[in-house]
Structure formats: C-alpha cells, structure tokens
C-alpha positions in Angstrom: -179.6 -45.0 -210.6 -182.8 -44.2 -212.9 -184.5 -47.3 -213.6 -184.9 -48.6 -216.9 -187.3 -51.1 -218.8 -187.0 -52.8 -222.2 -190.4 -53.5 -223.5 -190.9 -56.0 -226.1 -193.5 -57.3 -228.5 -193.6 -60.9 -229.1 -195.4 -63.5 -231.5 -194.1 -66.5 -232.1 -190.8 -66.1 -231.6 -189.7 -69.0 -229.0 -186.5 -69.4 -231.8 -185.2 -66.0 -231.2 -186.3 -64.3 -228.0 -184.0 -66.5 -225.4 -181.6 -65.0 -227.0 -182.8 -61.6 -227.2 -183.6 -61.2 -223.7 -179.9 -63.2 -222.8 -177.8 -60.8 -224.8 -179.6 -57.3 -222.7 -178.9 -59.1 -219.7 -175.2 -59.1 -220.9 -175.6 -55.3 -221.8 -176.5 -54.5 -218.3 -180.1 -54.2 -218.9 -181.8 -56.4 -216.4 -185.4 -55.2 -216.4 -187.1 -57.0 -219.0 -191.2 -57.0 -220.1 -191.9 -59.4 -223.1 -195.3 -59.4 -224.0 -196.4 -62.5 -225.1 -198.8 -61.6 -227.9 -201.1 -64.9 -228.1 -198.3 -66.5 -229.3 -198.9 -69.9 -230.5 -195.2 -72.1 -229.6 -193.4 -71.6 -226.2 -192.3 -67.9 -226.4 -193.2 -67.6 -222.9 -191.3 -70.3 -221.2 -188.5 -69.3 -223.4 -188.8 -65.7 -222.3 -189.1 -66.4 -219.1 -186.1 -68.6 -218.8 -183.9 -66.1 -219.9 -184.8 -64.2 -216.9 -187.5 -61.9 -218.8 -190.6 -61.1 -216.7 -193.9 -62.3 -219.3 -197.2 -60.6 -219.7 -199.6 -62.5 -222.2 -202.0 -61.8 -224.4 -204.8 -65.4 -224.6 -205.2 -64.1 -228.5 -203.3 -61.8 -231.1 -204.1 -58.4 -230.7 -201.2 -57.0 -232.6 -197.7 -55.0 -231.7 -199.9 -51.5 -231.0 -201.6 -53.6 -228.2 -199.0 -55.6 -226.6 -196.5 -52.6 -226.6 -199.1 -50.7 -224.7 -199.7 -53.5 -222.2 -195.9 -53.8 -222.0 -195.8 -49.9 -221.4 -198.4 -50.0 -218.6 -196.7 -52.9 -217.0 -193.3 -50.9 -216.7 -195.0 -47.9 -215.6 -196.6 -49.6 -213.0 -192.4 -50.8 -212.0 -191.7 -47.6 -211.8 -189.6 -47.2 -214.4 -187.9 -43.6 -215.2 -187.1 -44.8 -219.0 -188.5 -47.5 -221.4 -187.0 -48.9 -224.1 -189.3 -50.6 -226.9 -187.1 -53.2 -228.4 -188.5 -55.9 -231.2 -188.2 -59.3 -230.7 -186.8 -60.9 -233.8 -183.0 -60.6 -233.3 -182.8 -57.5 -235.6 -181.8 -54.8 -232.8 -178.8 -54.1 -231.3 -178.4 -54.0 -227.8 -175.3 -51.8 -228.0 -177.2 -49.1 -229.4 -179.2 -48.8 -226.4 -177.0 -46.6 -223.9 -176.4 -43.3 -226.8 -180.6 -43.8 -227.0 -181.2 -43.3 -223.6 -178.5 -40.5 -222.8 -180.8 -37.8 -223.7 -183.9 -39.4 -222.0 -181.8 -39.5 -218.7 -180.4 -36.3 -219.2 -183.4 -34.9 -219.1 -182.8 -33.3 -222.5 -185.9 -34.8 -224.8 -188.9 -36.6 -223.8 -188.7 -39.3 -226.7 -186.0 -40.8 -229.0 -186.4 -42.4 -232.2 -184.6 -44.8 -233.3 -183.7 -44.2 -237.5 -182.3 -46.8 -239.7 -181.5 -43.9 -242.3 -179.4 -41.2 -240.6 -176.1 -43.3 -241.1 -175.2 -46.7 -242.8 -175.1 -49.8 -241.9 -178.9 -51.2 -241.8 -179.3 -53.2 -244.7 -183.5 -52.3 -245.1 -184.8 -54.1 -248.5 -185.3 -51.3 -251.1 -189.6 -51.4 -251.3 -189.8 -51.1 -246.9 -187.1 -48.5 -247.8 -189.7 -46.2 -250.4 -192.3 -46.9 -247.9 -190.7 -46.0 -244.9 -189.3 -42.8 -246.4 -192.9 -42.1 -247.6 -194.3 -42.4 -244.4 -191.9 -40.2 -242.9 -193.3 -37.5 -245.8 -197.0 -38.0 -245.0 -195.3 -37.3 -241.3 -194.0 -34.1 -241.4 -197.0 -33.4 -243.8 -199.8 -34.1 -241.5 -198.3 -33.5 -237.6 -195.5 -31.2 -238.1 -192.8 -33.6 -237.1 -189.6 -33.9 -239.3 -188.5 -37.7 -238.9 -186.2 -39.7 -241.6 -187.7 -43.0 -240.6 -191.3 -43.8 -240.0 -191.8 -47.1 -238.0 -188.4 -47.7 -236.5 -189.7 -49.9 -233.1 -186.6 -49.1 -231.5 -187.6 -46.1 -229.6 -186.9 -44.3 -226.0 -189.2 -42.8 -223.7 -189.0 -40.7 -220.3 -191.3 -41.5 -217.9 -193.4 -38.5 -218.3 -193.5 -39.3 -222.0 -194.9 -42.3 -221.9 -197.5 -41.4 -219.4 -198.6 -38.6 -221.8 -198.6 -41.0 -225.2 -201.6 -43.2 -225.4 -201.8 -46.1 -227.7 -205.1 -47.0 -229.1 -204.3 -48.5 -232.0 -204.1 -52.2 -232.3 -201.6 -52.9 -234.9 -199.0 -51.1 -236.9 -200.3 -48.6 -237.5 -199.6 -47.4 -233.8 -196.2 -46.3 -235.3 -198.4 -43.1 -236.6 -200.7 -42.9 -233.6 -197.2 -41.9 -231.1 -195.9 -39.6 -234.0 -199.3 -37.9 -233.5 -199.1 -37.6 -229.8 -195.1 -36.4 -229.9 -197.0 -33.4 -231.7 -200.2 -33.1 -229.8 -198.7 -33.3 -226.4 -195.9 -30.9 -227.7 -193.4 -33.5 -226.0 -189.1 -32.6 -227.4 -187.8 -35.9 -229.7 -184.8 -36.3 -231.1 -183.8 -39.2 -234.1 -180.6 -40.8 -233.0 -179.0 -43.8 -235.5 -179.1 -46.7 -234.7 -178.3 -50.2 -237.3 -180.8 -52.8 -237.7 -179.7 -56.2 -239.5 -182.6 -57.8 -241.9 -181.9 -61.7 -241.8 -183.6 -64.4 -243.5 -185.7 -65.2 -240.3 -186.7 -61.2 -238.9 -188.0 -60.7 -242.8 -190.1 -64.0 -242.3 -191.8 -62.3 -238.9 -192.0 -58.8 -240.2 -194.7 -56.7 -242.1 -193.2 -56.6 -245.6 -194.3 -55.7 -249.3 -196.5 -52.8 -251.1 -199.8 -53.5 -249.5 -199.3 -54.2 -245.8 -197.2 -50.9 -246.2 -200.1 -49.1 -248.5 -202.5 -50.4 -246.0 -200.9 -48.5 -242.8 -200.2 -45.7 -245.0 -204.0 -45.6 -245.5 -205.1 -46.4 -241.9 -202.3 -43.5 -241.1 -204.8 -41.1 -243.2 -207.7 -42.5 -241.8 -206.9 -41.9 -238.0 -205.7 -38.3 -238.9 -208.8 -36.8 -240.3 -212.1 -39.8 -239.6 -211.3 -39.3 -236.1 
C-alpha cells in the first residue's frame, strides 16, 4: 500500500488540533506530522496525544517554514504521497481520498485543492476578491490556470515534493509552489474540495485587504527581485 502523510501547520491551536488529528485517524489516515510552529499553549501535548507524531519550531517562523519542515520530515518516512492539511478545523477529512486518487494513480504530480470549482465553502466575500485575484496575477506571471490561489489543502507525489522547494517563510509560500509547479514543469490538477469558515478558523487565519495586498505584493516581489 503506498504510504501516505498528512502534514500540518500549527500555531496555537491546542483547542482544535486533538480533534483534527482524531477525526484522520477515523478516516484511515494514520501517519500524521504536526508541526508545532513555536506555539505558545499546549498544541504539542495535545497533538501528540491524539496519536500525531510533533516536530517544533522554539519560535514562529511562519506556515511556509513549518510546512517545509513538515515536508522534509515525511520525506525522510518515506512517504509516496503527502497531504498538507491546516490545522484549524476548517478541512475536511472526507475530501482527502478523491485528492490523492490521481497522485496514486500516477496521473499528476500535484493536486490543488479549490474552494471555487463547486459550492459549498462559505469563503467571506473580500478573501474571496483576493483569492480570485491572486489566482489572475497566477496565470499572468507562471502560466498556470488555477481558480483558487492559497487553498492549503493540497496533494503531492513523492517526486513532487522532492522537486518543490520552499524558501519562503510565510504565506506567501502559496506563490513560491505555484512557481515551481511551472518551473519544474511538474502535471497539477484542481480538484473541489469544501472548506467551512467558523467563528474560531477566521480568528487564526490571515484575513482582510492588507495581509492579502501584502502577499499579493511579496508575490510580485519574488517573481521579478529574485
């Protein structure tokens, strides 16, 4: 059986991830990688309980960093697949098998997960705009026609992930592997999938016009001040 790893980025979220990492185990998905990224309450020991293996960060160094640690760490498992998966209760775990079918199939190297391609992801009407713009400034500047921009819910084969390198720290990594799906000429597909906004993942989650304007900038920035 190919062996697959869910990756996920954590910060402060000793509320939410128990339950995150319990309801994958349920799914059948028993190889787990929560980074820990400096988190300041007991996301760890709550992670860890639920049967999650942890990887920690001593200080903050954003999702671009602690996804690529996470990566590394199930790379170095083995893994044939990875699955990045947030942290915050908004993903479903459900959604996971139809993503990785054409990862194991061998039929694309990365899948994207879009909020946009059918309904039922209830995505507040500004990270909406920005999103859609993003996925614009995407096709405009690597060539590669997405509907949404910085879905984290995303599938990689094990070549793929061994070919896409993230240097950027933050968000703005979201960019950085749209870049590399280009330059490394790897096949993606988008594949639907629903994610469900509540009170608490829109409390932990980059929202509003100028955390978006400023990863739309930094996107410009790493294409052309490289």
């Amino acid at each position: 059986m190919p062996k697959v790893w869910i990756v996920i980025a954590a910060f402060n979220e000793e509320r939410v991830i128990g339950t995150v990492v319990t309801d994958l185990k349920k799914a059948g998905f028993l190889h787990t990688i929560v980074v820990d990224d400096g988190s300041k309450d007991r996301t760890s020991e709550v992670a860890r309980d639920a049967g999650a293996r942890v990887v920690r960060h001593v200080i903050n160094r954003g999702q671009g960093a602690a996804l690529r640690t996470g990566i590394d760490a199930a790379l170095d498992e083995k893994a044939d697949a990875i699955v990045t998966f947030d942290a915050d209760g908004q993903m479903r775990s459900q959604d996971i098998p139809s993503m990785l079918s054409p990862v194991l199939k061998g039929e694309v190297d990365v899948v994207l997960g879009s909020r946009f391609i059918q309904q039922g992801s209830n995505v507040p009407v500004m990270r909406r705009f920005w999103l859609r713009m993003g996925a614009l400034l995407f096709r405009l500047l690597y060539g590669v026609q997405v509907t949404d921009s910085h879905c984290g819910f995303r599938v990689f084969s094990r070549r793929a992930a061994e070919k896409i390198q993230i240097t950027a720290d933050r968000m703005e990594h979201a960019s950085e592997i749209i870049d590399q799906i280009s330059k490394h000429r790897l096949r993606y597909v988008e594949m639907p999938v629903v994610i469900q906004y509540t009170a608490y993942s829109k409390a932990h989650s980059t929202q509003g016009s100028f955390p978006a304007l400023r990863i739309f900038v930094k996107t410009l920035a790493h294409k052309f001040l490289r």
